[in-house]
VOMAR-760433 format. One line per field, with one value per residue (C-alpha): residue in one letter; z, y, x; residue number from 1. Coordinates in steps of 0.02 Angstrom, whole numbers, padded with zeros to 5 digits. Layout:
residues N
res A ...;
c3 Z ...;
c2 Y ...;
c1 X ...;
n NUM ...;
***
This chain:
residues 271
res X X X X X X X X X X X X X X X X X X X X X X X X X X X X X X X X X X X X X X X X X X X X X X X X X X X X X X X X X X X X X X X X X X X X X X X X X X X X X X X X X X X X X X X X X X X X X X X X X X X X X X X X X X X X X X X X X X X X X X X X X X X X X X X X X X X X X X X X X X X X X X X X X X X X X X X X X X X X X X X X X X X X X X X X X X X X X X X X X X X X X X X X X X X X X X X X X X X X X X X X X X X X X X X X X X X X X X X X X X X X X X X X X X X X X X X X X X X X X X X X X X X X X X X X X X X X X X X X X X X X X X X X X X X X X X X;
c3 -00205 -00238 -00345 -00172 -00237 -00197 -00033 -00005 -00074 -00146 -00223 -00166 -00276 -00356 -00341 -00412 -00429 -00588 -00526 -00539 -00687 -00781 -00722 -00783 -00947 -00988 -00964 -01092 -01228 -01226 -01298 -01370 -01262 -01266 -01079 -00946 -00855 -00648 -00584 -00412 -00355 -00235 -00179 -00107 -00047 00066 00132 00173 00276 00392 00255 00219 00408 00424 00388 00189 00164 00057 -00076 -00068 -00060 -00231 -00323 -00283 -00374 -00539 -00689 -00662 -00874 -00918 -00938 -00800 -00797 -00667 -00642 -00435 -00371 -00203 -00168 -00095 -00246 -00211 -00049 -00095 -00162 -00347 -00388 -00442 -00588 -00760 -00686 -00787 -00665 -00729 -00554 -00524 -00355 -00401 -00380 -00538 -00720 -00819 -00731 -00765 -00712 -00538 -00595 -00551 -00634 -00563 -00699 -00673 -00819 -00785 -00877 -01008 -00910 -01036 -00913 -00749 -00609 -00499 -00546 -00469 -00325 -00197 -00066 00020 00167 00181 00339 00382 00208 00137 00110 -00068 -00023 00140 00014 -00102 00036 00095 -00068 -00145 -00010 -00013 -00213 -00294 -00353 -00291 -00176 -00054 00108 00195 00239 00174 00081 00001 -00154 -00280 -00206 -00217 -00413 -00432 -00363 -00489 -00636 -00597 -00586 -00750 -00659 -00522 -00427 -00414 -00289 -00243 -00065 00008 -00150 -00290 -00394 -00360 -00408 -00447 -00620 -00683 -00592 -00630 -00826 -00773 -00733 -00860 -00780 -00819 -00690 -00621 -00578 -00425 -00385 -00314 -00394 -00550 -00595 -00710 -00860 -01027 -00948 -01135 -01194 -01022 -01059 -01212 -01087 -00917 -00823 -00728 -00595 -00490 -00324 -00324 -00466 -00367 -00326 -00515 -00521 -00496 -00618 -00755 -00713 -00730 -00891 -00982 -01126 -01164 -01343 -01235 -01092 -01220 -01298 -01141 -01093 -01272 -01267 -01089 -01125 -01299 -01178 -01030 -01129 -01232 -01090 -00907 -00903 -00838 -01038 -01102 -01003 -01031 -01187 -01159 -01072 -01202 -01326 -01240 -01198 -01356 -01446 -01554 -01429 -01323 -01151;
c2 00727 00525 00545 00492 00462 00279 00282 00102 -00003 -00194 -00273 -00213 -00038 -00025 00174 00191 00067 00044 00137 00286 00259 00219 00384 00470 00394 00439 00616 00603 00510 00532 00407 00387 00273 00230 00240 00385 00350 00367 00433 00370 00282 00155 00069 00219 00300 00136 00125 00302 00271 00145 -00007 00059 00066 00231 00343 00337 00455 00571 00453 00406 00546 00564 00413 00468 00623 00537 00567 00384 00409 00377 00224 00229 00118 00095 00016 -00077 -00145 -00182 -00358 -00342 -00235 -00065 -00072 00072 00065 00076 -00037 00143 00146 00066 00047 -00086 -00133 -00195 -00286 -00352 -00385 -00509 -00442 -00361 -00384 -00394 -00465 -00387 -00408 -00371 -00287 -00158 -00038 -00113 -00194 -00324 -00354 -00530 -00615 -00774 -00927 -01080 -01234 -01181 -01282 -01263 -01338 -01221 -01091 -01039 -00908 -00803 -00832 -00996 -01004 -00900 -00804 -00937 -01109 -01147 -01113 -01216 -01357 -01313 -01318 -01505 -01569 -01505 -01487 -01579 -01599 -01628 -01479 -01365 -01210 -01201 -01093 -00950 -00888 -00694 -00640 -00478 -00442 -00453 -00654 -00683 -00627 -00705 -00874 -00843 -00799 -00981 -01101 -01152 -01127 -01009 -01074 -00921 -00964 -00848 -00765 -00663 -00615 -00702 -00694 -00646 -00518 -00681 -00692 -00536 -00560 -00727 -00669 -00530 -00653 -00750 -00903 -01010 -00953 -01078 -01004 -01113 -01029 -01128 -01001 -00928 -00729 -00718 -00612 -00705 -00851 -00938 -00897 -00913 -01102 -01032 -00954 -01024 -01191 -01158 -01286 -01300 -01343 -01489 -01561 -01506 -01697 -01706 -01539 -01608 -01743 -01614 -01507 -01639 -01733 -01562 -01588 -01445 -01392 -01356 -01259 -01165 -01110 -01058 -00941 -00876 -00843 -00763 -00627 -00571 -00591 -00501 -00321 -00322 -00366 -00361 -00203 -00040 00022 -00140 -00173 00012 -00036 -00176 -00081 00057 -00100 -00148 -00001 00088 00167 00071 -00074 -00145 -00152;
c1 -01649 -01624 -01488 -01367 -01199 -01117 -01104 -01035 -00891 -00960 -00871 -00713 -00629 -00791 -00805 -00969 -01146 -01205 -01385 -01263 -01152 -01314 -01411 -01253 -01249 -01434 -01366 -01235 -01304 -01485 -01544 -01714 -01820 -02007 -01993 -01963 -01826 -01846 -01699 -01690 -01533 -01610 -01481 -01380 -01541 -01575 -01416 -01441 -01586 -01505 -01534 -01707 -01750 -01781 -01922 -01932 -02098 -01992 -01978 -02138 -02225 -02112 -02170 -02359 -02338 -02286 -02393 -02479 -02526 -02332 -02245 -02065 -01914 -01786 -01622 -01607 -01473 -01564 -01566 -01762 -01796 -01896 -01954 -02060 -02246 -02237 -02395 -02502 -02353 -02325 -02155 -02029 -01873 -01717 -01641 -01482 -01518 -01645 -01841 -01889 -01933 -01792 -01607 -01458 -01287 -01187 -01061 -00937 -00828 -00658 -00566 -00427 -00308 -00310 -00152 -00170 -00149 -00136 -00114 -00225 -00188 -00345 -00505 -00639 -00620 -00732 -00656 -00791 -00928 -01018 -01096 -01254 -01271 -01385 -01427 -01359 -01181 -01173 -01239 -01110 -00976 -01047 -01037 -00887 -00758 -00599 -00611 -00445 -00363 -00491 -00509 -00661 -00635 -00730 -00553 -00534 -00404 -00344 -00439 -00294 -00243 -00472 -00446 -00267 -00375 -00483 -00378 -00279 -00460 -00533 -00681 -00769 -00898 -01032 -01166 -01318 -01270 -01431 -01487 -01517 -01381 -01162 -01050 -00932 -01014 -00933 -00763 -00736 -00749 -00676 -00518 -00552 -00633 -00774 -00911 -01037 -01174 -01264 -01435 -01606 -01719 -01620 -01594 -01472 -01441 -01442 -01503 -01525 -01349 -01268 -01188 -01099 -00994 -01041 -01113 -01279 -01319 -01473 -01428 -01531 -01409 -01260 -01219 -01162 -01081 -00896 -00927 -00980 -00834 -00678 -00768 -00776 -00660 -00534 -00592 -00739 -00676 -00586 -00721 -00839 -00655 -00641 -00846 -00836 -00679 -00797 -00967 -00879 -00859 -00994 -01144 -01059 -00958 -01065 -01042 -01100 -01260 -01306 -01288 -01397 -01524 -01552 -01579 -01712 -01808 -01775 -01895 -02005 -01988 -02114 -02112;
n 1 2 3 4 5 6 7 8 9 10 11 12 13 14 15 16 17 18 19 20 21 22 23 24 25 26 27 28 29 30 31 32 33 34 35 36 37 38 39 40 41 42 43 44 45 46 47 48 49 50 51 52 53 54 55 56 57 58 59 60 61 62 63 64 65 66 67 68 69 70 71 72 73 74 75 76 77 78 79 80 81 82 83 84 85 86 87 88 89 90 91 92 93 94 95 96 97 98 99 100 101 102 103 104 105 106 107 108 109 110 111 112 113 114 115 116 117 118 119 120 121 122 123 124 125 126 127 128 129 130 131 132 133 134 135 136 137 138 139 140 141 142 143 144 145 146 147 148 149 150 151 152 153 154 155 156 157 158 159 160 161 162 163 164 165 166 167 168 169 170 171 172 173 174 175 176 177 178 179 180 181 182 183 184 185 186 187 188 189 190 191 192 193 194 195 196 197 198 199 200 201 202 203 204 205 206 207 208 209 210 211 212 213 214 215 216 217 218 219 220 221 222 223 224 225 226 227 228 229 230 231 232 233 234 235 236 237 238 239 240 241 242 243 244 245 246 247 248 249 250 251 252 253 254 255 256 257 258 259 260 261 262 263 264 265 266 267 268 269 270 271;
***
């Protein structure tokens, strides 16, 4: 009943949310995990119900009929998280949306074959809404605009020129929009681009390995976010690129944080 299919397209030729792919994979590999896995696809069912403005009682009346005695996990996209009442549950969330208990990527299963660029001639991009999505990137915008070499505009463009952008910056400025974290994580390694990940309260996957391949920057510190950029040295932007293409399959494609996922709850782990 709240297995919707993906209903939506974010980012753009992204066929299918991870909620789904992952509900799917559980059903082909069956793994052994020391938790029961609730197989609600939030994100679709919300936008299903007007955004989660309609009448959600089904659900609900659902999640009170669970075994409260069992230990649950779920995977949410949904930027607010469950809107639902899951407090009667031993429920553990793994969120890329940003309200949960364990972060995981945004991700999609779109993959650009992003060609080796050796000499990029852009700095850091930006292309994407500033105004009115949320605080951090209209800071961004005030600070950084106008930086030599450097792309900053809420202008849209087609998705292949936003990636080809991408693919040609060094780095890829990746501030929070209305939730928490951006989809620009995984497409800037996607394209092979150092992402910079600009938050003012941090969800991020991997957050303690994240500067092997990445540059996180509170935006309170965003003053001295140019200056880090241009004194990088190249042996070490090399290495961050290098890191991010081995990073990129192994933990932010929809295989590799299933993968990811199944580590953690495994059995004989403790969650």
């Amino acid at each position: 009943m709240f297995n919707i299919k993906t209903n939506h397209e974010n980012p753009p030729n992204n066929s299918i949310i991870f909620e789904e792919y992952f509900g799917e994979y559980l059903k082909t590999h069956n793994p052994k995990l020391n938790r029961e896995y609730l197989p609600v696809y939030w994100t679709n069912y919300y936008i299903s119900k007007s955004y989660g403005q309609d009448d959600m009682s089904d659900i609900q009346r659902y999640l009170d009929s669970l075994d409260t005695s069992k230990k649950y996990f779920t995977v949410v996209q949904w930027d607010d998280g469950i809107l639902n009442n899951v407090d009667h549950l031993d429920l553990f969330s793994f969120s890329s949306g940003g309200i949960g208990d364990y972060p995981i990527p945004l991700s999609s299963n779109f993959l650009f074959d992003a060609p080796n660029i050796a000499n990029k001639q852009i700095l850091f991009n930006f292309i994407g809404a500033i105004f009115g999505r949320h605080k951090v990137r209209e800071t961004m915008y005030k600070e950084l605009k106008n930086k030599p070499n450097t792309i900053i505009t809420d202008k849209r463009y087609d998705y292949p020129i936003y990636l080809s952008a991408m693919n040609q910056s060094v780095f890829s400025l990746c501030p929070r929009g209305y939730g928490k974290t951006s989809f620009r994580i995984y497409e800037s390694l996607m394209c092979k681009s150092i992402p910079v990940y600009i938050y003012d309260s941090p969800w991020i996957p991997y957050f303690d390995e994240f500067e092997e391949y990445g540059v996180l920057c509170d935006v309170n510190d965003i003053s001295n976010l140019y200056d880090k950029l241009i004194s990088m040295s190249s042996s070490e932007i090399d290495t961050k690129i290098k890191n991010g293409s081995k990073v990129f399959i192994e933990k932010y494609t929809y295989r590799g944080i299933a993968n990811q996922i199944v580590s953690k709850i495994g059995e004989g782990n403790e969650n």
